[in-house]
C-alpha positions, 0 to 999 in steps of 0.5 A: 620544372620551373618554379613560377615567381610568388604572386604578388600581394594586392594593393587594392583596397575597398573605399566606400563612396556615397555617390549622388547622381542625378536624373537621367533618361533610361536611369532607372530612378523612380519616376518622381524622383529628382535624384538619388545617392548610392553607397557604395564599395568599390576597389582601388589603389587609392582613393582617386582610382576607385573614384574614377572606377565608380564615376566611369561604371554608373555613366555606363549604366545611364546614370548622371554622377554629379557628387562623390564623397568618400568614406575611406577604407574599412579600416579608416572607418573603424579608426574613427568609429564607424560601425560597421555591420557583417553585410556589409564587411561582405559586400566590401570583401566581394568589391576586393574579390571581384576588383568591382564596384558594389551598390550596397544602397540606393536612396532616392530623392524627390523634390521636397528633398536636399 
């Protein structure tokens, strides 16, 4: 009988991103809309790779990313005093399970507005 090695610990961790993305054939925005920003979770090494992850799977989805900003880790955030509720504490610990990207909130944009 062989032992198998231990597994090793992940080094994953779960950004948050807000994601502004812009209007697109097929997007699925509302019709007036000009735009809209999606907060979102995703899992990465660092914050670059969950970046990446994110920008490559809403070009998937026709959607037209033009800005990324990001918000850190959980733990980050609450190092500077963000509150963060149980929903979303479960959408951040689903995007780590799944090593996926999670949509917590899509916000659109219409003309009148930044």
């Amino acid at each position: 009988m062989t032992d198998k090695p231990a597994k090793k610990p992940s080094r994953q961790q779960v950004y948050t991103l807000l994601v502004q993305i812009g209007r697109k054939t097929g997007d699925g925005l509302p019709k007036d809309a000009t735009g809209a920003a999606l907060m979102c979770f995703a899992s990465g090494i660092d914050e670059a790779e969950a970046v990446r992850e994110t920008v490559a799977i809403l070009k998937q989805a026709d959607t037209a990313p033009l800005d990324v900003t990001g918000y850190g880790t959980l733990a980050e955030r609450e190092a500077e005093g963000h509150e963060i509720d149980d929903e979303e504490r479960e959408l951040m610990q689903r995007a780590l399970d799944e090593n996926a990207v999670i949509i917590a909130q899509m916000t659109p944009f219409f003309g009148d507005e930044a």
